[in-house]
N, C-alpha and C positions, 0 to 999 in steps of 0.2 A: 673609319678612313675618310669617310666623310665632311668630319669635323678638321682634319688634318689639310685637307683641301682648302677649307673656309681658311686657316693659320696664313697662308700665303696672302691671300688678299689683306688681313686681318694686319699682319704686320707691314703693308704699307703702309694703311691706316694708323699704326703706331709711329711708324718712324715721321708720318706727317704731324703728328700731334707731338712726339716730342720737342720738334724744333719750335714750337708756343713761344719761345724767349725770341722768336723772328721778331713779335710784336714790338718789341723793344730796341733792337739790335741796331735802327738807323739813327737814334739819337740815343742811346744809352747814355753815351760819353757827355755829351751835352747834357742831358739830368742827371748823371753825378755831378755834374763840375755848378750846377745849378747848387749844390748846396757844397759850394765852396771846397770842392776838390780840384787838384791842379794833376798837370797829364800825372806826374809821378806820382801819386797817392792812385792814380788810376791804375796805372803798371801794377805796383805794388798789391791794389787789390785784384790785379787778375792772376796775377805773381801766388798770392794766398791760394785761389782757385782753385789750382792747375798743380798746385804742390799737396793739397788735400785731395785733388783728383788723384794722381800719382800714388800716395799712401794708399788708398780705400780701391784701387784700381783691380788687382790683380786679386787682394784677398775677395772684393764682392764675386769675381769671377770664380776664385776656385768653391765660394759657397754656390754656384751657379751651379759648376757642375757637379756638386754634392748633392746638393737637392733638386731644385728645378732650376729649368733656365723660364719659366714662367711665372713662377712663385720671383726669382731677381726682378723680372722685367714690372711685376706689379710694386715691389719697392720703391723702383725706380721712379714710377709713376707717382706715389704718394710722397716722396721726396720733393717731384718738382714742383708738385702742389702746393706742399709745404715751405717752400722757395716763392713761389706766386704769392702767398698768402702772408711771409715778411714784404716781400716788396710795399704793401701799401703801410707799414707802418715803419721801414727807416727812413730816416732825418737824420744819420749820421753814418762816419763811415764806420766805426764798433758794428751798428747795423747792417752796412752792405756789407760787410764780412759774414755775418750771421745766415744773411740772403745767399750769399757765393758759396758759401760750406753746402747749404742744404742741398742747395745746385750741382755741388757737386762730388755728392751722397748720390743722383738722382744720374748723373753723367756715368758713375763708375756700375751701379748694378743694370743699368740698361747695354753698359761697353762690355760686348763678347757676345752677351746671354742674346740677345734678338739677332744676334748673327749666325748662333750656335742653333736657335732654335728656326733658323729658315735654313741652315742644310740640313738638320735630323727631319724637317719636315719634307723637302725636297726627296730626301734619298726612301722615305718610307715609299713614298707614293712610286717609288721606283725609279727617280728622274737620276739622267749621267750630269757628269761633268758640266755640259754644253747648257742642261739645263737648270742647276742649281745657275750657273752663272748667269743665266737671260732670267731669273729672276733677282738675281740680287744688284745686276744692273736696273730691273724694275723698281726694286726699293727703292734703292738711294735714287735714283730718277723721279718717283715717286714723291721720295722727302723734302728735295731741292726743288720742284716745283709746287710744294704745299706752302715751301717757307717761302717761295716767290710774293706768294699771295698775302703768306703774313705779315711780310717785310712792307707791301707796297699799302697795307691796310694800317700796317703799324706810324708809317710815317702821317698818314693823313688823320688818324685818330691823334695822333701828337698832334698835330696842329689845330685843333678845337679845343683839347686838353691834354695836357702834357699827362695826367694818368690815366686817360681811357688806356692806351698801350698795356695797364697794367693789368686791369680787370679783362682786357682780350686775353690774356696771357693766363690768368688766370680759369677762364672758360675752357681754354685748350686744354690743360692741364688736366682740368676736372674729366672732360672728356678722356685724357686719355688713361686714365686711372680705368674709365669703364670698357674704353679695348683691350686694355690688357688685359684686366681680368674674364675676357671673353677667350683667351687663346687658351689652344689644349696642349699639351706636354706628348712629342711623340713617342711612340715607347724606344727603348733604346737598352741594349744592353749593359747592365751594372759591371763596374768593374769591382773584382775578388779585391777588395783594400789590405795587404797584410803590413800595412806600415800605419803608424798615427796620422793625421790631418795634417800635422805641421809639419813631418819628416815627407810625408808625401808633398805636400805643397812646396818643401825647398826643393824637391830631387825635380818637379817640371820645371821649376825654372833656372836650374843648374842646367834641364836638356837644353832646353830654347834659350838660352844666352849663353854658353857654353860649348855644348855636346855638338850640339846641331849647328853648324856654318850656315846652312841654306834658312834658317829658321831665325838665325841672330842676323843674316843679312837684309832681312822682310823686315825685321824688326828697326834696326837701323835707319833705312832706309824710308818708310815711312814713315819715319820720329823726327827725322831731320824736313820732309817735308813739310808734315803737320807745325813744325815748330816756324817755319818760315811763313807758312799760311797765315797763321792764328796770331804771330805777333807782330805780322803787318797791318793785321787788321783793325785793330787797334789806333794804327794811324790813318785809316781808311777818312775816317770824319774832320781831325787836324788839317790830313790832305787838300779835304773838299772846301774847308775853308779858305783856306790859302790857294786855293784857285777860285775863289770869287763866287761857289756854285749858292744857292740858297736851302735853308734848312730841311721845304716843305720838300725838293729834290730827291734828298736822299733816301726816302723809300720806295720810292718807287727806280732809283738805281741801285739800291742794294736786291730790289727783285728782279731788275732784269740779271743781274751777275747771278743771280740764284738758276736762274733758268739755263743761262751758257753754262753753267756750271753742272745742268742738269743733262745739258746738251753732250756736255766732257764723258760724263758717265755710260751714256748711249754707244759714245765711240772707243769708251775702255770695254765693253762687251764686245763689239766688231774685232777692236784688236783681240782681246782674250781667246778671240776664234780663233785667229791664225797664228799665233804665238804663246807660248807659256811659258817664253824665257824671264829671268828674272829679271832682263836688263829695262823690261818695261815699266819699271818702279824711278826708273832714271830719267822719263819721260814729264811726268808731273815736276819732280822736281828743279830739271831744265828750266821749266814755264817757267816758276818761281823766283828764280833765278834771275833770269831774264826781266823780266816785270820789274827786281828790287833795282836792275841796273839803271833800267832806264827813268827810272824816279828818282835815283841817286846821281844821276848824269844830266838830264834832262832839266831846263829851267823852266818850263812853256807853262803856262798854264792849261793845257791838256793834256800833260803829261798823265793825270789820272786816267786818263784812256787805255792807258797798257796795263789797270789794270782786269781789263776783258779776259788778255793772257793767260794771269792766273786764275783764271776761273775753272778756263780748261782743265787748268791742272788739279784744282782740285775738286772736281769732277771723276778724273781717272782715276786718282791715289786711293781713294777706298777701296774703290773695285777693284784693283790692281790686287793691293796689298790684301785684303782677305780673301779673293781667289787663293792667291797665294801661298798664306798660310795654311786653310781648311784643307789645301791637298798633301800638303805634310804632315798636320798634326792627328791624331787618330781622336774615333770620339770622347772617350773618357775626359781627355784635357783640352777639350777645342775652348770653351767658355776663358778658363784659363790663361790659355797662351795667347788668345785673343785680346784680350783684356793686357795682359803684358805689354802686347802691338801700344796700347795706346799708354801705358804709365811708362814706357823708354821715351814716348816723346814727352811728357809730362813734364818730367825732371829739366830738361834742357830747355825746355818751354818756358820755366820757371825761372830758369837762371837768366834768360834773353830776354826775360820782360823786365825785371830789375838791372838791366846793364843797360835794354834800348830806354826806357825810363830815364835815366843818368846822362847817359851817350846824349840822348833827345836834348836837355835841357841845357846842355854843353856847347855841342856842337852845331844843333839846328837839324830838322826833317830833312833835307837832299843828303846830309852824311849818314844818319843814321840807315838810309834806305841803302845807299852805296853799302856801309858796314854790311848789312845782310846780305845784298848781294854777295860781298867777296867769300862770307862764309858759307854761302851756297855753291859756291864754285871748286872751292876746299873740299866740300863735301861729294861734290859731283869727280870730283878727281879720284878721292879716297875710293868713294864706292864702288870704282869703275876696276881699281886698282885691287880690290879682294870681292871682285865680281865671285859668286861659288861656282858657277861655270865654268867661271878661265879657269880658278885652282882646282876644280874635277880635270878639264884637259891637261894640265900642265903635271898632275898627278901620272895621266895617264902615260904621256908621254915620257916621263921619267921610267914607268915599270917597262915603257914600251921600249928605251935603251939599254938597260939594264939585262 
């Protein structure tokens, strides 16, 4: 029981060591484009990414919860090692391909399994609700302030040399190979399997995108999030340029956003206290929302200011969204369904970074950020509109005239 205690702490320490790639993340773009790539070969390769995440997503999960979700999280770990360890040798983009894959090999068996494995260790030690959540608000609090530090370290080692970033990144990695294999597997009951692997693995995700309303709407719902998050960020550094900021800047702003964002997470616990409506998944995405308006509207060159905004938001959208799920899904398929959560936004993610790519080089950054906005608003409408709340009352109230 013992050792199940240390898990908690242990996977802070993980989720701060997986974000390693902080080191890199304030000029990324700027050292690809350093060997002759333009934003759309950028797109494109985060495009690859995020579409090999998507594929390898939900199957690493459902091997999560076949075997361990410990034995995934140590995969995971040696993936991104092995992603650290191309980074110093591409000089092309065939290369940065090679480096994104493995990355995201390293993205898909770590997606579910450290989620899975911080409520089966929660709930062993006896903790409710109230308390798996005030830790998994600690996590990701945890991780967002770990990558503050790496983000503002990354930007200053880039500027002595542009590959110290690398070998930091590297370091962490190595580390966190060794925390993960420090966690222990809590015991949990087997489930009786009387179908094969693959006839089981289609029939949970027939439930959760399918069967289950409340389960396809978490799903939804933070896919369209993540997918607004991750593909503006991208233009976060183009942004910074075209408002005049300087290079050595952007690490240490991409660590303050780490921390607001850390901030966001703290007050998606407060809310989860008082609330377990679903409509709170519709909160982060607002931010987002908002944020792409006023950079699509806006000409000032401070317009990058708002984006603080969505920091909030994605701050809460984790928390939010796997609260959410783990009190629906039973254990056998949390790793799973989990891992699902993130290959629904994958795909769409995929698709938006080969159109803002295109769109970008068409029409200019203030359209493309408006375009997102508008499809956040679409989205905000839609969701509101097969909220499973309203169609539970609207159900009820039909049996209830009848």
């Amino acid at each position: 029981m013992r050792s199940i205690e240390r898990n908690l702490e242990r996977l802070c320490m993980v989720r701060v060591l997986s974000f390693s790639s902080a080191f890199m993340m304030p000029t990324i773009v700027g050292y690809w484009r350093s060997f002759g790539m333009g934003m759309s070969e950028v797109m494109w390769l985060q495009a690859i990414f995020a579409t090999t995440l998507a594929l390898s997503e939900t199957p690493s999960g459902y091997i999560a919860d076949v075997l361990q979700r410990r034995t995934s999280v140590i995969i995971s770990s040696v993936c991104f090692f092995s992603g650290g360890l191309l980074y110093l040798l591409a000089d092309s983009f065939a290369m940065f391909v090679a480096v994104e894959v493995a990355l995201a090999f390293g993205c898909a068996f770590m997606s579910g399994a450290d989620s899975a494995l911080l409520t089966e260790s929660v709930r062993q030690l006896g903790g409710d609700r109230m308390e798996e959540l005030r830790w998994r608000s600690k996590v990701i609090t945890s991780g967002f302030r770990g990558g503050a530090v790496m983000l503002c370290l990354g930007g200053l080692l880039n500027w002595v040399d542009p590959r110290y970033p690398i070998w930091a990144e590297i370091v962490g990695y190595g580390l966190l190979v060794l925390a993960a294999s420090s966690l222990r597997e809590p015991l949990r009951v087997k489930k009786v399997r009387t179908a094969s692997h693959l006839r089981e693995f289609l029939s949970v995700g027939r439930y959760a995108l399918i069967d289950n309303g409340q389960i396809r709407w978490v799903l939804l719902a933070s896919g369209m999030c993540l997918t607004l998050d991750f593909t503006g960020l991208w233009l976060y550094q183009p942004l910074f340029e075209q408002s005049g900021l300087e290079p050595w800047f952007y690490g240490p702003l991409f660590a303050v956003f780490a921390l607001v964002a850390a901030q966001g997470s703290k007050w998606a616990h407060r809310i989860g206290q008082r609330s377990d409506s679903f409509r709170v998944l519709v909160l982060p995405l607002a931010l987002s929302t908002f944020t792409m308006l006023i950079l699509g509207l806006s000409e000032s060159n401070t317009a990058w200011l708002a984006l603080f905004v969505l920091q909030l938001g994605r701050g809460t959208r984790e928390v939010f969204s796997e609260q959410l799920l783990n009190a629906e899904v039973e254990t056998g398929y949390r790793a799973t369904v989990l891992s699902l959560q993130s290959m629904t936004a994958r795909f769409p993610y995929a698709i938006a970074l080969s159109i803002v790519g295109t769109w970008m080089g068409v029409h200019g950054m203030g359209a493309t950020f408006l375009f997102l906005g508008i499809v956040g608003l679409v989205s905000i409408g839609a969701l509101l509109w097969f909220e499973p709340q309203k169609r539970r009352r609207k159900e009820e109230l039909s049996r209830m005239a009848v």
